[in-house]
N, C-alpha and C positions, 0 to 999 in steps of 0.2 A: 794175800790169801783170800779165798773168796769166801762167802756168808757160810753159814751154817745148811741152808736153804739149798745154796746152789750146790754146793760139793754133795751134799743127799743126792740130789738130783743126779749128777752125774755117778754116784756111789751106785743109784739103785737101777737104773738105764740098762736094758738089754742090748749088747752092741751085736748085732746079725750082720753076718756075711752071706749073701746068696749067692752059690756058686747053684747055677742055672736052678732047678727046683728044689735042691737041696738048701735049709737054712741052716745056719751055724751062728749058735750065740755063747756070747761072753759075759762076763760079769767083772765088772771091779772087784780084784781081792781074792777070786775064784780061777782055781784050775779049772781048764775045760777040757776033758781026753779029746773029745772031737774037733776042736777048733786043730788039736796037735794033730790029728791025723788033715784034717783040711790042710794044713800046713805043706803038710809029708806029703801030701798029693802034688799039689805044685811043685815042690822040692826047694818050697820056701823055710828060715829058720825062724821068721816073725813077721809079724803084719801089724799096721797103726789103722785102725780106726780116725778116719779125719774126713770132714763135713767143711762145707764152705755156707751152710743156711745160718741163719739167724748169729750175724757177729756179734760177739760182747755178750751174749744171750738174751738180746733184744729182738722180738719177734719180727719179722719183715715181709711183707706181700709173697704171696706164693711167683708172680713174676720176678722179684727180685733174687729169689734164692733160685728160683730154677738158671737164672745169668751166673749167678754167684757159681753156682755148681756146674754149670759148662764149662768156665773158666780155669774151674779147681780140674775138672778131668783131662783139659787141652795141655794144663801142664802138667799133670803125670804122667800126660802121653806123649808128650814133648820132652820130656826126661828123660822118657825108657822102663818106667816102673811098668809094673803088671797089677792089677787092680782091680778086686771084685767090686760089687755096688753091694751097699752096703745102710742098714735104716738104725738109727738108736732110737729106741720105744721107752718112752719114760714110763716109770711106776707110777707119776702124778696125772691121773687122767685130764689135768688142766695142760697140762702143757701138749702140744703135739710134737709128733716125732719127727725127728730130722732123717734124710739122705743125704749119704757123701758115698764116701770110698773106703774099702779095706785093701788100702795099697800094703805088695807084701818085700821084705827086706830091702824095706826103706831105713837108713841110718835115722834111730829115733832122735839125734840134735838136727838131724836136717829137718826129719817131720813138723818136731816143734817149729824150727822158724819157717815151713811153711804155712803152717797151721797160723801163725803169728801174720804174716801177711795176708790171709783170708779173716783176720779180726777175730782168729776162737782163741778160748781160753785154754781149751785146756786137748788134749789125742786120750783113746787109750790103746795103750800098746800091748801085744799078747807075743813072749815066747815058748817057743816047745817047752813041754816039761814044766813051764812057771803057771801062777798066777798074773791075768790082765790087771794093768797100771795104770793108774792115773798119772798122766803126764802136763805138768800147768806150764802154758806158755809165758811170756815176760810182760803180756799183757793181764794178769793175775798180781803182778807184783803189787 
């Protein structure tokens, strides 16, 4: 289980979707009515929130996460997902924000072990109608 520190971190994170100008954000723990209509627009029933930057949540050279994050995109595009881009904006203005992907009806045990071979700890996942989850990879254990 991770620190006290980190899971805030992750608690207090705004997870955005940009679908072209439009932003859509999420929270841990929080329904969001718009995220469910971003949903219902694709004719998606959920979407994971999943970043390939900074593994383990050790910071990395901005060249290295921008490789890391072509990689993560090559294979959801090599899969068949459909994926907006996607930023989490920490509440700790020390930390900076990450980009990844708001891949949508991705099976959430698949996300995790993808998410798990890109080194993150943890997705968060958002369905219609729910509140966004925290989801900890087996690199958390």
């Amino acid at each position: 289980m991770p620190d006290d520190s980190l899971l805030e971190a992750y608690r207090t994170t705004r997870y955005v979707a940009y679908d072209g100008d439009r932003q859509v954000a999420a929270v841990v723990g929080a329904h969001a009515p718009e995220m469910d209509e971003l949903l219902h627009r694709f004719g998606a029933r959920s979407g994971v929130f999943i970043t390939a930057w900074n593994p383990r949540s050790v910071v990395q050279s901005p060249e290295s996460n921008a490789a890391a994050a072509r990689r993560l995109e090559a294979r959801v595009a090599a899969e068949g997902f459909r994926a907006l881009p996607h930023r989490g904006i920490s509440a700790d203005p020390s930390w900076h924000h990450e980009e990844g992907l708001f891949v949508l009806d991705i099976d959430f045990d698949y996300a995790i072990a993808m998410a798990t071979d890109f080194g993150q700890n943890a997705i968060t996942a958002v369905s219609i109608g729910r509140p966004a989850v925290l989801l900890f990879t087996p690199l958390m254990a």
